[in-house]
C-alpha positions in Angstrom: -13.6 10.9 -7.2 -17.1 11.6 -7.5 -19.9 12.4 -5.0 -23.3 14.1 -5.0 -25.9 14.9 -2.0 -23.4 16.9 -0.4 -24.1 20.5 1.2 -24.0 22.9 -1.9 -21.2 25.3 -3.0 -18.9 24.3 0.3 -15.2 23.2 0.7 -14.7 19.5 1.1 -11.8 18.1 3.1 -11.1 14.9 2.2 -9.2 12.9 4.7 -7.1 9.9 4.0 -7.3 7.2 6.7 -4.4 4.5 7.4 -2.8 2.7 9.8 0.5 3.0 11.3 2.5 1.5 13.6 4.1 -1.8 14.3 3.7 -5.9 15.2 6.9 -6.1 17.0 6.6 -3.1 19.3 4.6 -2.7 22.7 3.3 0.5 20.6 1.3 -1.6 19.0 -0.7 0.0 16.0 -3.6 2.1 15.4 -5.1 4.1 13.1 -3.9 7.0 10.9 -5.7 9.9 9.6 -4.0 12.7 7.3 -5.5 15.6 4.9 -5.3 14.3 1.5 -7.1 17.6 -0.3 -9.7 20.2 -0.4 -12.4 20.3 -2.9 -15.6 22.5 -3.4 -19.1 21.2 -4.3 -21.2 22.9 -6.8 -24.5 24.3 -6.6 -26.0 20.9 -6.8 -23.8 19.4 -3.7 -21.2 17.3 -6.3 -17.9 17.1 -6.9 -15.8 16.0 -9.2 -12.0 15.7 -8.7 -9.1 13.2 -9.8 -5.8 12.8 -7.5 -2.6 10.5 -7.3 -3.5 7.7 -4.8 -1.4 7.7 -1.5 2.1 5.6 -1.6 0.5 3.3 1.4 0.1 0.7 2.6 -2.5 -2.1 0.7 -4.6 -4.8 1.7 -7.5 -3.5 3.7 -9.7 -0.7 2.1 -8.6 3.1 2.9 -11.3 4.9 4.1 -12.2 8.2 3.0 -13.8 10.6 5.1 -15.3 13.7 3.2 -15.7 16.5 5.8 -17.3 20.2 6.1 -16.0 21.7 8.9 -14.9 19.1 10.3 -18.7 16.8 10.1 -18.5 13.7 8.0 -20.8 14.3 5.2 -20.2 11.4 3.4 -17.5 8.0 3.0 -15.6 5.6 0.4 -13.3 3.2 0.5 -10.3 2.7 -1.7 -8.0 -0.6 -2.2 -4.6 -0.6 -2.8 -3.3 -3.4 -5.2 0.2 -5.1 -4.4 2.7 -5.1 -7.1 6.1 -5.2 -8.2 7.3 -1.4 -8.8 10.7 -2.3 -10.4 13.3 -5.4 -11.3 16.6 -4.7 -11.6 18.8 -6.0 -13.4 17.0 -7.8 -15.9 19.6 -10.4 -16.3 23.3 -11.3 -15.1 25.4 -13.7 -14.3 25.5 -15.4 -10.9 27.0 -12.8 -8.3 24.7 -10.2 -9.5 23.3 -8.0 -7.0 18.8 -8.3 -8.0 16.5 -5.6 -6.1 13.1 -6.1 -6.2 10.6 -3.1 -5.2 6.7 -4.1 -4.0 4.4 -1.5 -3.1 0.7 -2.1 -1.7 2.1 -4.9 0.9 -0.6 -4.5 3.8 -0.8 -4.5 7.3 -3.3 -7.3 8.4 -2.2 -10.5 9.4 -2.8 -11.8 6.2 -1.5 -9.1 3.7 1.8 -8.0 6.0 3.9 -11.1 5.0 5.3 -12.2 1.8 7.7 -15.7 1.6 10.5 -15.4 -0.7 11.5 -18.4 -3.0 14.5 -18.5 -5.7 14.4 -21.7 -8.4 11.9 -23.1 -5.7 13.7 -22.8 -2.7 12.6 -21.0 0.9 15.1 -18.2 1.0 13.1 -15.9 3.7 10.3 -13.3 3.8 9.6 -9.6 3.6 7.5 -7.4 5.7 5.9 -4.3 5.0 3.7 -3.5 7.6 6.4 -0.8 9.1 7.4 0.6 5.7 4.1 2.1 5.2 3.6 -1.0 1.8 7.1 -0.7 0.2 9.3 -3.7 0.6 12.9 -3.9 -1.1 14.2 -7.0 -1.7 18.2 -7.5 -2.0 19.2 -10.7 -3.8 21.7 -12.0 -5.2 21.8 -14.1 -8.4 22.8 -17.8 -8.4 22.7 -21.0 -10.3 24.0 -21.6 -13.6 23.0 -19.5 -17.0 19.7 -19.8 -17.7 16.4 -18.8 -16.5 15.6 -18.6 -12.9 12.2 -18.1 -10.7 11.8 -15.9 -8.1 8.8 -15.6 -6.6 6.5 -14.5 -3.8 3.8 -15.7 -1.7 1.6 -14.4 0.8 2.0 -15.6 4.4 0.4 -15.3 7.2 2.3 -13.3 10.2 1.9 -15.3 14.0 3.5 -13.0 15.9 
């Protein structure tokens, strides 16, 4: 991250803001704000500073609020991709067990859903709304030998 026109040669918290929650609750959902680091400006008011991303929840931007004492001084936003973390097996014969690992689902009611389809066909959905972006997916393999398509495709959640 980099910012300038901040107040000079203070600490900067940087707060990471999410949601949390759930669909299917009468919680509900709201927003979610947690420290993500401190860093301190220079003499000119910048500040220069690389960190891991957050395992969250995609979709949406992330805000980030940059705070001295706890006054917003200044604001970005940061986007989460969706993508698939980790296949496994590679391959198998039919009866063997697949897991599929997405991180960056989102929350919205157009990034929270994903349908499932093997060799074409419906075989369900995955949500990730609740599981802060990380879906696992549990298969298992069918068909004769060959190649087969698994695939994903965003829905949209009517509750």
């Amino acid at each position: 991250m980099k910012a300038t026109g901040l107040p000079k040669n203070q600490k900067v918290d940087l707060i990471w803001n999410t949601m949390r929650g759930s669909r299917v609750t009468q919680a509900g959902f709201g927003e979610h704000k947690s420290a993500l680091l401190t860093v301190e400006t220079d003499q000119e008011g910048s500040l220069i500073k690389t960190f891991p991303i957050p395992d969250d929840l995609g979709g949406i931007p992330h805000r980030i609020d940059l705070q001295v004492h706890g006054e917003n001084v200044g604001q970005t936003y940061l986007s989460i991709t969706p993508s698939i973390v980790k296949i496994s097996p590679a391959s198998g014969p039919a009866g063997t067990p697949i897991t599929i690992e997405i991180k960056g689902v989102g929350w919205t009611e157009y990034d929270n859903t994903y349908n499932i389809t093997y060799d074409n066909g419906y075989i369900g959905y995955v949500c990730g709304f609740n599981s802060e972006g990380t879906v696992i997916v549990n298969l298992i393999a069918s068909g004769e030998p060959g190649y087969h398509i698994i695939d994903f495709y965003p829905g949209i959640y009517k509750g």
